[in-house]
C-alpha positions as CSV (number, residue, x, y, z in Angstrom):
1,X,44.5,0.5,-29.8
2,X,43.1,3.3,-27.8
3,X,39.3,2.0,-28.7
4,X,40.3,-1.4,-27.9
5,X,41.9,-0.2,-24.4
6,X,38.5,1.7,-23.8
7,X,36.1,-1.1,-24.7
8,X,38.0,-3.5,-22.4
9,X,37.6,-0.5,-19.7
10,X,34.5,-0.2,-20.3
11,X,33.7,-4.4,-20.2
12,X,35.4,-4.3,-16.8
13,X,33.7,-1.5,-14.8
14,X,30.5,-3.0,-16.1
15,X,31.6,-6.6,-14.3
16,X,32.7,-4.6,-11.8
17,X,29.1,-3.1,-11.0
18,X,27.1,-6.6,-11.3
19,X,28.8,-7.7,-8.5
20,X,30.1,-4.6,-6.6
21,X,26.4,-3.0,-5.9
22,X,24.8,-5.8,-4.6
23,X,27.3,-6.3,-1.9
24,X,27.7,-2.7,-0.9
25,X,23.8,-2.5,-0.8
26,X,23.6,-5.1,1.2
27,X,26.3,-4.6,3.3
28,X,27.4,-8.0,2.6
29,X,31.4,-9.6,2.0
30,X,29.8,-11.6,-1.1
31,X,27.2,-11.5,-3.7
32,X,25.1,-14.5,-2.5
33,X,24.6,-13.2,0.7
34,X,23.5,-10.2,-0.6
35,X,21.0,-11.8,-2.7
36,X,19.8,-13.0,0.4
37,X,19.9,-10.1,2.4
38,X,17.5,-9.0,-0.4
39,X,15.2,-11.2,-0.2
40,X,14.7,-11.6,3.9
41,X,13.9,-7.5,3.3
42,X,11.7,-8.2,0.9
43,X,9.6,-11.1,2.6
44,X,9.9,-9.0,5.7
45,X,7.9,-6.2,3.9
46,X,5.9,-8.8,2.1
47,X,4.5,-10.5,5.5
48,X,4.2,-7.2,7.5
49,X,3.0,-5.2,4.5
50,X,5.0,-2.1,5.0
51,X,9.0,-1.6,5.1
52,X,8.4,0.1,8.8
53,X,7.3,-1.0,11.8
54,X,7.7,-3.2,14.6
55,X,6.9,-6.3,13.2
56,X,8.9,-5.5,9.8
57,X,11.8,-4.6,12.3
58,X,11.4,-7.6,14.1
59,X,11.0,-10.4,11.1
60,X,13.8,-8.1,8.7
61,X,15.9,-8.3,12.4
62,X,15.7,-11.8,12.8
63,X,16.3,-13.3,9.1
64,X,19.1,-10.6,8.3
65,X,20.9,-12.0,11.2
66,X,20.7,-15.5,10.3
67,X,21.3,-14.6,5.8
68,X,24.5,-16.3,5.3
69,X,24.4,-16.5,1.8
70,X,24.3,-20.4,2.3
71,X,20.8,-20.7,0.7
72,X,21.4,-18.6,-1.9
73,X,24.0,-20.2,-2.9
74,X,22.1,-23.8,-2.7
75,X,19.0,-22.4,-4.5
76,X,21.0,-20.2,-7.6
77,X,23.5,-23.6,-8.0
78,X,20.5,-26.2,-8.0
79,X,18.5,-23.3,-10.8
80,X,21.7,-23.1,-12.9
81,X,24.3,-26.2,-12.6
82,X,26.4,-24.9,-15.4
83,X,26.7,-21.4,-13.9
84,X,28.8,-20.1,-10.8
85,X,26.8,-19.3,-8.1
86,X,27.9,-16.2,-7.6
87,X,27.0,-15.5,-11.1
88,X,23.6,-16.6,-11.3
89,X,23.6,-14.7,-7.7
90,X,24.6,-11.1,-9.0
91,X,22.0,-12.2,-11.9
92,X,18.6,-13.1,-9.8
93,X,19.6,-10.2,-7.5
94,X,19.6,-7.6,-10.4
95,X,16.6,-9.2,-11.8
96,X,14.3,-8.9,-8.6
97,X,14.8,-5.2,-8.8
């Protein structure tokens, strides 16, 4: 019983950290928007090619500000119909890392 209480501990701090972490990092209330939070900083970076700077600052700035979580959530839902979005969110957000 004590194994099975421990293995079920275990299962749930592990669901607990796919979705957890990526909103923390990203300062974000879910996991889609965090995904996208993500991925502005990374284009941001990608475009200025450096993660300083006034022109990082400015582009990271401006998409940051407008990363809702709304494409995300479009883009992960339209890749995987038969998965929630917030699932295949968490997943694609762990995978870019």
């Amino acid at each position: 019983m004590k194994v099975m209480l421990a293995v079920v501990g275990v299962i749930v701090a592990a669901v607990a950290v796919f979705f957890i972490v990526p909103m923390a990092a990203g300062g974000s209330t879910n996991v889609c928007q965090a995904l996208e939070r993500h991925d502005v900083s990374k284009a941001a970076t990608d475009v200025a090619g450096t993660s300083k700077g006034p022109l990082h600052d400015l582009i990271n700035s401006v998409g940051q500000s407008m990363a809702t979580g709304d494409i995300a959530t479009q883009t992960e839902a339209a890749a995987h119909p038969n998965r929630p979005a917030s699932i295949s969110c968490a997943a694609s957000y762990w995978q870019s890392l």
